[in-house]
C-alpha positions in Angstrom: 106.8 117.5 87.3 107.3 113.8 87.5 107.4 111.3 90.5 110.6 109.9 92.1 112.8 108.5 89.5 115.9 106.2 89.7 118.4 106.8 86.6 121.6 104.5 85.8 124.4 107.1 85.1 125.7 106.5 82.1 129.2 106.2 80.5 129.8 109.4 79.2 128.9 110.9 83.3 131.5 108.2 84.7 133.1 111.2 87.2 131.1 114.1 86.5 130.4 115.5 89.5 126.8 115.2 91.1 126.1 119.0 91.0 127.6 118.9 86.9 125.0 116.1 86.3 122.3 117.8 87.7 123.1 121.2 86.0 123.7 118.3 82.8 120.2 116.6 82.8 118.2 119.1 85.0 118.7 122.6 84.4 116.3 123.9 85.4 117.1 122.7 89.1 118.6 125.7 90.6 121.9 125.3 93.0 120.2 126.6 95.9 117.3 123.9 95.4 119.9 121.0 94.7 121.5 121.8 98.2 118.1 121.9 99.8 117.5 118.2 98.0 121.0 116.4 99.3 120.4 117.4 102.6 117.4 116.4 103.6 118.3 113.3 101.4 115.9 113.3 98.8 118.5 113.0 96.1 120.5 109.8 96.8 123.3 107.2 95.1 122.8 104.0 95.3 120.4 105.0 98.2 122.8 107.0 99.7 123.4 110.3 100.8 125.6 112.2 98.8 127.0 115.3 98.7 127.2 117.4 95.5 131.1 117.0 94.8 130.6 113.8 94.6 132.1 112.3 91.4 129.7 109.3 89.8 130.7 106.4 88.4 128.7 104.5 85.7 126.1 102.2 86.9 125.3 103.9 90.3 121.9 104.6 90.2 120.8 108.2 91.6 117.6 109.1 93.4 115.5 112.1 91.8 112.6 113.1 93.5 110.1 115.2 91.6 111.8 118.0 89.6 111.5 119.3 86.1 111.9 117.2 82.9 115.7 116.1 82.1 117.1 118.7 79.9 117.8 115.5 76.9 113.8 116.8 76.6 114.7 119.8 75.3 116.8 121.6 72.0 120.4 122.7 73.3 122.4 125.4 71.1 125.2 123.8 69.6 128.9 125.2 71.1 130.1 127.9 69.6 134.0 127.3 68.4 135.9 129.9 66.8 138.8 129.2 64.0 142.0 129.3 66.6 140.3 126.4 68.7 139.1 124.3 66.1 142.8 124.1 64.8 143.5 123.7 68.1 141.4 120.4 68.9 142.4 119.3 65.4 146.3 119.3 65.9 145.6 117.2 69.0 144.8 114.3 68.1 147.0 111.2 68.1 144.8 108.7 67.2 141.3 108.2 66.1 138.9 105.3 64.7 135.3 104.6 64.8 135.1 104.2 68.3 137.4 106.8 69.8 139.6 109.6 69.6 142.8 109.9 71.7 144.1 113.6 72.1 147.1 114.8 73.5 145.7 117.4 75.7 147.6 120.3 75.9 148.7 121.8 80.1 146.1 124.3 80.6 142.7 123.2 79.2 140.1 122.2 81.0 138.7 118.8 80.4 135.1 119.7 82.0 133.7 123.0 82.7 132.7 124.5 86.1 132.8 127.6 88.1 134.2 130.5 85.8 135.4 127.9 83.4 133.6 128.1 79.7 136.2 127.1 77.2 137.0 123.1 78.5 137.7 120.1 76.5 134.6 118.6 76.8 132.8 121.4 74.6 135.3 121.5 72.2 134.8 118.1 71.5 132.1 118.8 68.9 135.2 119.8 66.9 135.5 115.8 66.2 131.9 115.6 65.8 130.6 112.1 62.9 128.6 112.9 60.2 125.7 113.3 62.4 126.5 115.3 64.5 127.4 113.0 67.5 130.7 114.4 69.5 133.0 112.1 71.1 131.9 111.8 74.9 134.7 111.8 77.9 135.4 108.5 79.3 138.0 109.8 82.2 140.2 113.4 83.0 142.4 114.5 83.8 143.2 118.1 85.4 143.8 120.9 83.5 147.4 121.6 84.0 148.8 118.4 83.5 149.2 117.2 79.7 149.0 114.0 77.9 146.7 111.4 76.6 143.1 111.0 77.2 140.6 109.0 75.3 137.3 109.8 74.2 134.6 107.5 73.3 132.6 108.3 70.0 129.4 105.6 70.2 127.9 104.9 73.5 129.0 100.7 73.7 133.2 102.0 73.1 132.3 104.3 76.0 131.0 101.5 78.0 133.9 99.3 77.2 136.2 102.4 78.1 134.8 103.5 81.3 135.0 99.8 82.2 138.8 99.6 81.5 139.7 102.8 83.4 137.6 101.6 86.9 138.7 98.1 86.8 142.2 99.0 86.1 142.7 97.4 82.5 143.9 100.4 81.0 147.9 100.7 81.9 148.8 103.9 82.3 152.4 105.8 82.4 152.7 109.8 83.6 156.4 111.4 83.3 157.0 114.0 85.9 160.0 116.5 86.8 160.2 116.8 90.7 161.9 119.0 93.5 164.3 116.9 95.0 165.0 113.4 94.6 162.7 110.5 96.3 164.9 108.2 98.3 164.1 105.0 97.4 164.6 105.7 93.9 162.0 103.0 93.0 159.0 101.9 94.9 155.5 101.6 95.4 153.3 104.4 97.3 150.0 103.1 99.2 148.5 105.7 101.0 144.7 106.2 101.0 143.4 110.0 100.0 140.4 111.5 100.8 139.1 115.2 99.9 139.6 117.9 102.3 137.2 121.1 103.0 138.7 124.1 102.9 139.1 127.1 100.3 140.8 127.1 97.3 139.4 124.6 94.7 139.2 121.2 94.8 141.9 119.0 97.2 142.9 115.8 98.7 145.8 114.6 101.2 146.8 111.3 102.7 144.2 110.1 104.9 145.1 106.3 106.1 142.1 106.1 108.5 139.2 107.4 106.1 140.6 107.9 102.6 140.4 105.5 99.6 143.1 103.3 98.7 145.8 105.2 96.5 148.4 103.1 95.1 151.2 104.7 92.5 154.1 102.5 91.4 157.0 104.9 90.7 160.6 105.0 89.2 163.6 107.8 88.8 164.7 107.7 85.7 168.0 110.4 86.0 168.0 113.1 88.1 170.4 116.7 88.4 172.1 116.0 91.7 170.1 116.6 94.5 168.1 119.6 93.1 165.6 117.4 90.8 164.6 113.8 89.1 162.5 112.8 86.6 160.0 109.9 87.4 158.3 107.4 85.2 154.8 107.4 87.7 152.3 104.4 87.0 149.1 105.0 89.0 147.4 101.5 89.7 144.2 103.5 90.9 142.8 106.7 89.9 142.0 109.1 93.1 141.7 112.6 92.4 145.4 114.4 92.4 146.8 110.9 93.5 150.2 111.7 91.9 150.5 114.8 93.4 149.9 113.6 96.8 151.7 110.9 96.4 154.6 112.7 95.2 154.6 115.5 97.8 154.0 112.9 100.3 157.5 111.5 99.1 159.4 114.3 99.7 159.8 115.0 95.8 156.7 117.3 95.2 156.2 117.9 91.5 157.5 120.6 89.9 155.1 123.1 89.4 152.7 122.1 92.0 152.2 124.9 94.3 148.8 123.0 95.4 150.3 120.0 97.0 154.6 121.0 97.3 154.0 125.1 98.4 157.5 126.4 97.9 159.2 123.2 97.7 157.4 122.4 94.9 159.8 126.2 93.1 163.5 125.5 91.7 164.8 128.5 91.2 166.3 129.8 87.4 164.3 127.2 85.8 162.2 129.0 82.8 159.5 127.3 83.0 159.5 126.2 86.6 156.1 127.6 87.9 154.1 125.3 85.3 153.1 121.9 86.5 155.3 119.4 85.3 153.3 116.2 85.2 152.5 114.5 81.8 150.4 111.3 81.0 153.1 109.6 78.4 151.7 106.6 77.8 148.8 104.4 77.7 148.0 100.4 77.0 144.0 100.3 76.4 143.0 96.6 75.7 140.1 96.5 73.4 137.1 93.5 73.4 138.4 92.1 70.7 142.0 90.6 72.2 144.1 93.3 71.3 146.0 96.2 72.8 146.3 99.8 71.5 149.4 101.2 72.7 150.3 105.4 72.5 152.6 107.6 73.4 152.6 111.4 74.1 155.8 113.7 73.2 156.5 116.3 75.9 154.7 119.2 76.1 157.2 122.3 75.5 158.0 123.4 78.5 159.1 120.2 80.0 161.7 120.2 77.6 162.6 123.0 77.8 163.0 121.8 81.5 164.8 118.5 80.6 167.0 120.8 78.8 168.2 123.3 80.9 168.7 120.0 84.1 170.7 118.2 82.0 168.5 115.1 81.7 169.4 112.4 79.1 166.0 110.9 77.6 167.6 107.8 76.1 167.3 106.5 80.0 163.6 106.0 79.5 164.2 103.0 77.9 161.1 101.1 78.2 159.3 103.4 80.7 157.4 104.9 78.5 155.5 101.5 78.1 152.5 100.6 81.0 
C-alpha cells in the first residue's frame, strides 16, 4: 500500500483502455474494486472522472489512490509462442530497423487482448524481441478484422516520436475498402462527430453531431461493379474508434463485411468471401525526426482479391491512391 499517486501514461499505453492499464500495472486490483474506484472518483485523468472504457492517450496523467504496488515491481512469465505463430509474426513483417517494426497484420488477429481474447498481436510481439529481450511496444490499432499496416515502436523515444505522429495527425494514412453500393458523390469528405454508444454486443460508436468527437475521413471511388459495389481509397484525417465504418455506413455504402455498422446491407450475395470485413490499411507516410518520410505499402489480404476478382475491378485505377 502506497499513498495517492499521479502517473504520466506512457507511449506504449497511448489507447489502452483504462481497465487494460489497470489490469497492466495493477493486477492485483480486482474488476469489482476498480468499478468501486471510478465511481466514487478516486481514480481520475487529468483530474477527471473517467470511466473504465476509456482509451488513454500519452501524457494524461491518471489519479491512483492507495492500491497495491504496480505489477513493473514484480517478475512476469514470458508469452508462451508456439512454432505456427512465430512463423506467423515472422512472415509479417514489411519493414523493420532499430526503432520499429511495421507488420502487415493479417484480418483476424487481435492487436490487444481482452475479454476471451488470449492470442492478440501485442503478445506475440515478443516474437521480434532485440537481443535483450525488449519486444516492440504498440504505438496505435487497429481492430482485429481489418488488415494492413501498423507500426510498432522497439525503444521507448521511437515510441514517443510515433504516438506523437499518429495524435497530431503527421502520419498519412490510406485504407482500401470494398463497399455495398456505391456512395454518391463519388469523392468527398465525411465530418460527422462519433461518440460510443451503450448497449450489448462489444464495443460501438455512431454519428453523434451534438456530443461526439470530431470524425473527419476524406474518401474516393476508385471503380465500382454497377450499382451493386465500389472500391474506395478512405484517408482518415482523425482516428475515432470504427470511424470508417461509421462513416461509410453513414454514406449509404456500408463496407462489405461489416455486419456491425451496414446489418444486411453491409451482405452481397455470391460473393466468396463476402461475410469477411473488407477494409485494409494500404498505405502509410510516417515522417521521422530527422526530415525524412518512410513510405509503405500493404498488398491485399486474400480474400479481397479474391473479391476484386470475382467484381471485376481493374487495380491499375489506383493510380496514386495508394500514396497518403
Amino acid at each position: 500500500m502506497t499513498g495517492v499517486r499521479k502517473l504520466e501514461v506512457a507511449a506504449e499505453d497511448a489507447e489502452v483502455r483504462l481497465d487494460r492499464w489497470f489490469a497492466r500495472h495493477f493486477p492485483a486490483l480486482g474488476h469489482g474494486r476498480l468499478q468501486k474506484l471510478l465511481r466514487t472518483g478516486q481514480i481520475r485523468v487529468d483530474g477527471r472522472r473517467v470511466r473504465a472504457g476509456l482509451r488513454l492517450q500519452a501524457g494524461q496523467v491518471v489519479r491512483v489512490p492507495p492500491i497495491s504496488a504496480p505489477a513493473a515491481t514484480a517478475e512476469r512469465p514470458p508469452p508462451i509462442i508456439d512454432a505456427a505463430d512465430r512463423r506467423l509474426i515472422e512472415s509479417c513483417v514489411l519493414y523493420q530497423d532499430d526503432e520499429l517494426v511495421v507488420l502487415d497484420k493479417p484480418a483476424g488477429l487481435a492487436v490487444q487482448g481482452g475479454t476471451g481474447q488470449s492470442r492478440h498481436l501485442d503478445a506475440l510481439a515478443a516474437v521480434l524481441a532485440r537481443r535483450d529481450g525488449t519486444a516492440p511496444r504498440l504505438v496505435h490499432r487497429l481492430d482485429k478484422d481489418t488488415s494492413g499496416l501498423l507500426v510498432l515502436a522497439r525503444t521507448a523515444p521511437a515510441a514517443r516520436w510515433l504516438t506523437a505522429a499518429f495524435r497530431n495527425r503527421q502520419a498519412g494514412k490510406t485504407y482500401w475498402a470494398v463497399v455495398a453500393g456505391v456512395p454518391s458523390p463519388d469523392r468527398g469528405v465525411i465530418d460527422l462527430a462519433v461518440a460510443k454508444q451503450a448497449g450489448a454486443g462489444g464495443e460501438r460508436v455512431g454519428a453523434d453531431p451534438g456530443a461526439g468527437k470530431r470524425a473527419v475521413t476524406r474518401y474516393e471511388t476508385l471503380d465500382q461493379a454497377g450499382s451493386v459495389a465500389a472500391w474506395l481509397a478512405l484517408y482518415p484525417e482523425t482516428g475515432r474508434t470504427h470511424q470508417l465504418r461509421v462513416h461509410c455506413a453513414v454514406l449509404g455504402s456500408p463496407i462489405l463485411g461489416d455486419r456491425k455498422y451496414g446489418g444486411v446491407g453491409a451482405v452481397i450475395a455470391g460473393l466468396s468471401a463476402g461475410t469477411r470485413l473488407h477494409l485494409h490499411a494500404r498505405a502509410l507516410a510516417l515522417p521521422r525526426p530527422d526530415g525524412t518520410t518512410l513510405r509503405l505499402r500493404a498488398p491485399l489480404p486474400a480474400h479481397m482479391r479474391t473479391t476484386f476478382g470475382e467484381l471485376g475491378f481493374d487495380r491499375n485505377r489506383a493510380g496514386e491512391a495508394g500514396e497518403p
